[in-house]
C-alpha positions in Angstrom: 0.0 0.0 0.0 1.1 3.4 -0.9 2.0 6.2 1.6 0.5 9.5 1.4 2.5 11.8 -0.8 4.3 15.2 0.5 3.0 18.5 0.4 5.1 21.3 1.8 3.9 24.8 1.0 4.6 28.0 2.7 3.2 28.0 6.6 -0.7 29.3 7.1 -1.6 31.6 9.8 -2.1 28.7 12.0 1.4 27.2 11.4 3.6 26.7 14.7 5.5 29.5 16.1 8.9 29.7 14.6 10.8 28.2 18.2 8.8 24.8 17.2 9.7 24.7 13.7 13.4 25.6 14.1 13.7 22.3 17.0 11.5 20.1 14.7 14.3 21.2 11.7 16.7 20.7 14.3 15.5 17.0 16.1 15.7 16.1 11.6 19.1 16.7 11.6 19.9 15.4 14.5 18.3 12.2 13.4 19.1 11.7 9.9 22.8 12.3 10.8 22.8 9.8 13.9 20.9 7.1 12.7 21.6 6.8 8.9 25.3 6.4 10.3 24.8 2.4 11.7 27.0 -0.1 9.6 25.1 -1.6 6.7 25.9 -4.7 4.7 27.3 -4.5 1.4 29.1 -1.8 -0.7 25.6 -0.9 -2.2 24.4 -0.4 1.0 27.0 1.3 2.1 26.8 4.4 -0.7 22.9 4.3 0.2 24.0 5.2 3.5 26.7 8.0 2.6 23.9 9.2 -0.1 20.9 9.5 2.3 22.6 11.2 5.0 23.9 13.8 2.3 20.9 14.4 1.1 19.1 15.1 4.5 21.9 17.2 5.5 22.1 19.0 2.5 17.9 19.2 2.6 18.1 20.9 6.0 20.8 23.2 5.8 18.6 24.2 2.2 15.8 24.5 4.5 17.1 26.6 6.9 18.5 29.0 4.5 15.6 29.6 1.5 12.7 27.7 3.1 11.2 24.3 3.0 9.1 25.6 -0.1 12.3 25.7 -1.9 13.3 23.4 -5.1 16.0 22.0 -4.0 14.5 20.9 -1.0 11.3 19.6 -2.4 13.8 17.4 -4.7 15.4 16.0 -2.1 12.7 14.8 -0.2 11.1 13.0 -3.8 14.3 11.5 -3.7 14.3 10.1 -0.8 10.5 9.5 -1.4 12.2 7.4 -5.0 14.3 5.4 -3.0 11.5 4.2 -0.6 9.6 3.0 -3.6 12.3 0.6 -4.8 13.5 -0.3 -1.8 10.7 -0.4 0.7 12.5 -2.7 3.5 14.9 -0.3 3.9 14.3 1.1 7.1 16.5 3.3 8.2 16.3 4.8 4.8 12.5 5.0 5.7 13.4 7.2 9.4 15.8 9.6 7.8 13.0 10.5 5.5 10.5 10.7 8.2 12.8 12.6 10.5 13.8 14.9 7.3 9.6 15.2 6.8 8.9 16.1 10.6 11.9 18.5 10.3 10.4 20.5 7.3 6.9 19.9 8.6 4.5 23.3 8.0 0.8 21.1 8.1 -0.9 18.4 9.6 -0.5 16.1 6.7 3.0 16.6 6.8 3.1 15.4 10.5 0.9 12.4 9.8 3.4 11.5 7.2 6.5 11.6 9.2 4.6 9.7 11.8 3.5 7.0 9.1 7.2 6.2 8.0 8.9 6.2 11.7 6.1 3.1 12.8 6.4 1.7 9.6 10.6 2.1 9.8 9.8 0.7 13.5 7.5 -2.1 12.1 10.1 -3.0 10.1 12.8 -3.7 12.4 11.7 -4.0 15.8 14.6 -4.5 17.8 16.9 -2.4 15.8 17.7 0.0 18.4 18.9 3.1 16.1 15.1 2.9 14.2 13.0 2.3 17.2 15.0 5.2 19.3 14.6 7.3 16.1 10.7 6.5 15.5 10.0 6.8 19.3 11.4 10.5 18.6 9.6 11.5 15.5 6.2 9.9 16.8 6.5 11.8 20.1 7.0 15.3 18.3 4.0 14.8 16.1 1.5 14.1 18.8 1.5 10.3 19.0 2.9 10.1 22.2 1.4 6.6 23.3 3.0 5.4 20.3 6.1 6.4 21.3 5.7 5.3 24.6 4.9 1.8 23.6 7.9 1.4 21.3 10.2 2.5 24.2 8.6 0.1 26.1 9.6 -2.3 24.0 13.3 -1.4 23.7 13.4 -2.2 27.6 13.3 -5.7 26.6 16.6 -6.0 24.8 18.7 -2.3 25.9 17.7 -0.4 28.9 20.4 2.3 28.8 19.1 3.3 25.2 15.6 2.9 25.8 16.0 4.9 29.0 17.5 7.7 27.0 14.9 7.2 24.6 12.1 7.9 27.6 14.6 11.2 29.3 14.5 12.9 25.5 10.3 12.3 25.4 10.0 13.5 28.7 11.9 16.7 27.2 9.5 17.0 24.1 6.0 16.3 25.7 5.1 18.4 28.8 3.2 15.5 31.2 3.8 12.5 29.5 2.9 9.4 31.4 6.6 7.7 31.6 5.6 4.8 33.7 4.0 3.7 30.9 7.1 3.8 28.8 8.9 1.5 31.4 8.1 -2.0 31.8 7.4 -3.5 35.6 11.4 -5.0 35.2 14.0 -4.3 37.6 16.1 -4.0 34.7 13.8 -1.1 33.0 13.6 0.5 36.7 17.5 0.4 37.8 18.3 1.6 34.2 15.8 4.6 34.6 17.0 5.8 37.6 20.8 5.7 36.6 19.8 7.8 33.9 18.0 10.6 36.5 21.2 10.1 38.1 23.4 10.6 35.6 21.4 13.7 34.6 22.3 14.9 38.5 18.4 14.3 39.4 19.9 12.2 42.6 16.7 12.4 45.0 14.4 10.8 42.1 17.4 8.2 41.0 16.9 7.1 44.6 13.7 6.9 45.1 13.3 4.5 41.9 16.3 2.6 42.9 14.4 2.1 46.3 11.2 0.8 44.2 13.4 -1.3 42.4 14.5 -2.7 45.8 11.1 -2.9 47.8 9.6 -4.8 44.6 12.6 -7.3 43.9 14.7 -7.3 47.1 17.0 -10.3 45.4 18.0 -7.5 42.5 21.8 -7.3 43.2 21.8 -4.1 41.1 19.5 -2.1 42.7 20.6 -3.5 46.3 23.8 -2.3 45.3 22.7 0.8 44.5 20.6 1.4 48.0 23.2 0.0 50.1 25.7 2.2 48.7 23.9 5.4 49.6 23.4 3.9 53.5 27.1 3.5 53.5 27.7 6.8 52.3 25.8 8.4 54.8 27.3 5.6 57.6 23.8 5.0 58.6 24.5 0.9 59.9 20.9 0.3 60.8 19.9 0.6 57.3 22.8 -1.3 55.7 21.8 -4.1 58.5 18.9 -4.4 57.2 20.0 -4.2 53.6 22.6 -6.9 54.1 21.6 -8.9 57.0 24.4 -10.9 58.7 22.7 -14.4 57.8 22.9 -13.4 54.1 25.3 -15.1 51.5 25.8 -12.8 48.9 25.5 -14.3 45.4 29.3 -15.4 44.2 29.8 -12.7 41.5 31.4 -9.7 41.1 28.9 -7.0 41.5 28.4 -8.5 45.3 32.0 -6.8 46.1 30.8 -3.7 47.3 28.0 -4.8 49.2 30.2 -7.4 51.2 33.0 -4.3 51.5 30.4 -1.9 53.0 28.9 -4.8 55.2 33.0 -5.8 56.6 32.6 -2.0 57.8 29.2 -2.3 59.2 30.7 -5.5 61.1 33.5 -3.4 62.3 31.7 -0.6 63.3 29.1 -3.0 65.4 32.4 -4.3 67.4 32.9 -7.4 65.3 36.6 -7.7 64.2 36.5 -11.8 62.8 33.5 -11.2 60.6 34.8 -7.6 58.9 38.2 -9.7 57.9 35.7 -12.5 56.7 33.4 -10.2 54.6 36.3 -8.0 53.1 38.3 -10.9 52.3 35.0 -12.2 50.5 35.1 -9.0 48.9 38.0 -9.5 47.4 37.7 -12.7 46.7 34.8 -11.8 44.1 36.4 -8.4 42.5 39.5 -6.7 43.5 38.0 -3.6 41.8 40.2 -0.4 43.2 37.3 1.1 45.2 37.1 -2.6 47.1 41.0 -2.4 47.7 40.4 1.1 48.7 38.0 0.2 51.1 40.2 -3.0 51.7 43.2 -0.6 53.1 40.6 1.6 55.0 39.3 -1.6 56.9 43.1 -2.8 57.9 44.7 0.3 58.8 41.2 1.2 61.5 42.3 -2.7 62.3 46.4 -2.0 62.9 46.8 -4.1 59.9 49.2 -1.8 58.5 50.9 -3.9 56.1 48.0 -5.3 54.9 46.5 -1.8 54.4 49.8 -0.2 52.7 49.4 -3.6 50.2 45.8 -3.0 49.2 45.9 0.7 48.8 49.4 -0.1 47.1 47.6 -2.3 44.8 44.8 0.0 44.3 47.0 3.3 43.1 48.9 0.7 40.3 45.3 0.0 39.2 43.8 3.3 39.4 47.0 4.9 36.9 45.4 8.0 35.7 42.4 8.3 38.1 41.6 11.3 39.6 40.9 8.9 42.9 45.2 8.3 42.8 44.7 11.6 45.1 42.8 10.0 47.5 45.3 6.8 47.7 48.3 8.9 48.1 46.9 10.8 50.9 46.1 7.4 52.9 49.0 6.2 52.2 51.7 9.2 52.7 49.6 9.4 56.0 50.1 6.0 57.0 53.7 6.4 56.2 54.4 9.7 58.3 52.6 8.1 61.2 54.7 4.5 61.2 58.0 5.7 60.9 58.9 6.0 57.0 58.9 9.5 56.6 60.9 9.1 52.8 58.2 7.0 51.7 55.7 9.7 52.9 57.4 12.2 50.9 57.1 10.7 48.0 53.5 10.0 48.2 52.7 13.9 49.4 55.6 15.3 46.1 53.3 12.5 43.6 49.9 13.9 45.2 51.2 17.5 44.5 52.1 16.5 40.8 48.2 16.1 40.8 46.9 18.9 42.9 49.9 21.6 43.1 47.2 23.4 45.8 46.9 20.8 47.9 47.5 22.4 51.6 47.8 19.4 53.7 50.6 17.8 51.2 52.4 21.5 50.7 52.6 21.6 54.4 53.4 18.1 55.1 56.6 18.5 52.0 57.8 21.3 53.4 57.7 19.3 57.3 59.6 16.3 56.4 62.3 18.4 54.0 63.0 20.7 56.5 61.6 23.6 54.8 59.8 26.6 56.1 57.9 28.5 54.1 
């Protein structure tokens, strides 16, 4: 069946405002240059690829500069329009041309026909994550926002990050859209919505879905992780004890690290010396990340384990190379140098934590002790 051909003409009286046109022009460009780019199979393909993303660029930037009324333009898009007819599978062909029609769209029709090619692009490859991301987009800015909705959804099933991205850019282009309806009831869909509110610095809703996650599927490592990690932060041990009870085995993997880390301080903290060794070694035992070393070292030297604590932190800095958390090691361990009697070592750490932070007070003032230098 035949789609309904395009008819640009110059914008009525009851056109949208210029502000909506200029983002639609610019969410078209955005999409034909982004989504056109995935790897397709087959030289063929390939110059179909190079030549539809030249065209849409070359349409827009047209656009921009004489109007979408414009010749040029208006052969472009027939173009495109050409290529769908001969090659009708083609999908991401198929959302390049609906971005590029929502991006020059001045009537009604226009939107219905962007909207028609970005379900039928989505139709056509379901879990193809470039076209559904790209169709959720074009059928959220002309009005079908369920549609949207349900093809994010969808995307849940096989890539949470992207489909939470996909659900954080509708919520930017529709004012009250019902997001929960975008997400599936998964701890995977929740966890990877919240780490995007999080990423996005929106920490006190990150949380709260995080603690959803956790109330409705208290077995989710992830989003225990996640909760159990903020009750450490804020030391609060009657929360992590009932996070992480002390009858609990953690599953053997390696995102159980960090729980069993926090919980070895937890142990310590509540007086219990044999069962923080136990848990940190079990720590370590699953993932010797830096951070669990870190916290490793921390445990030992509050212990008097001081050679176990100058080994992990040791161990941790090699790891770490060019993080900005090497500051933090150094600091530990200079300390623990200049407090047990190896005062060379501690200048070293303080001169290789200045070679990071030249302003660092504590280590300027500490340098200058222990060479004998007063400022």
């Amino acid at each position: 069946m035949g789609s309904p051909e395009l008819k640009l003409v110059d914008a009525p009286p009851t056109a949208p405002a210029e502000p909506r046109r200029g983002a639609a022009i610019l969410l078209g460009l955005i999409v034909a240059v982004a989504f056109v780019a995935g790897t397709l199979g087959g030289a063929d393909r390939a110059r179909l690829k190079i030549d539809v993303r030249e065209q849409a660029q070359e349409a827009l930037q047209l656009a921009l500069e004489r109007g979408s009324s414009d010749p040029e333009v208006q052969a472009a898009l027939v173009e495109l329009r050409r290529t769908l007819d001969w090659r009708p599978l083609e999908s991401r062909t198929r959302i390049v041309y609906a971005s590029l029609v929502l991006g020059l769209a001045m009537r009604l029709d226009d939107m219905q026909l962007a909207a028609f090619h970005a379900r039928r692009a989505a139709e056509l490859n379901p879990v193809t994550v470039s076209v559904v991301h790209a169709a959720a987009l074009v059928l959220a800015n002309t009005g079908e926002v369920d549609q949207a909705l349900e093809l994010t959804r969808s995307m849940f099933g096989y890539d949470p990050g992207r489909a939470a991205e996909t659900l954080s850019q509708i919520e930017t282009l529709v004012l009250g859209a019902r997001l929960e309806q975008g997400m599936p009831a998964t701890p995977e869909a929740w966890t990877a919505w919240a780490k995007r509110l999080r990423d996005a610095r929106r920490h006190d809703e990150a949380m709260q879905w995080f603690e959803r996650a956790h109330r409705r599927w208290p077995e989710h490592l992830p989003a225990l992780t996640q909760v159990a990690g903020a009750a450490f932060t804020r030391r609060d041990w009657l929360r992590l004890a009932e996070l992480l009870p002390l009858g609990t085995t953690l599953p053997a993997e390696a995102q159980a690290a960090y729980p069993l880390a926090w919980r070895a301080h937890m142990r310590w903290a509540n007086g219990d010396r044999t069962g923080a060794v136990a848990d940190m070694e079990a720590a370590l035992e699953r993932a010797a990340y830096p951070g669990v070393r870190r916290l490793a070292g921390d445990l030992f030297a509050a212990l008097g384990e001081i050679e176990r604590a100058r080994s992990e932190w040791n161990r941790a800095l090699h790891d770490l190379r060019e993080s900005p958390a090497r500051a933090t090691l150094l600091s530990r361990l200079a300390r623990l140098e200049q407090e047990h009697g190896r005062p060379a070592a501690a200048l070293r750490h303080w001169e290789a934590l200045l070679a990071i932070d030249p302003d660092h007070q504590e280590a300027l003032r500490r340098r200058d002790d222990l060479s004998g230098f007063n400022r």
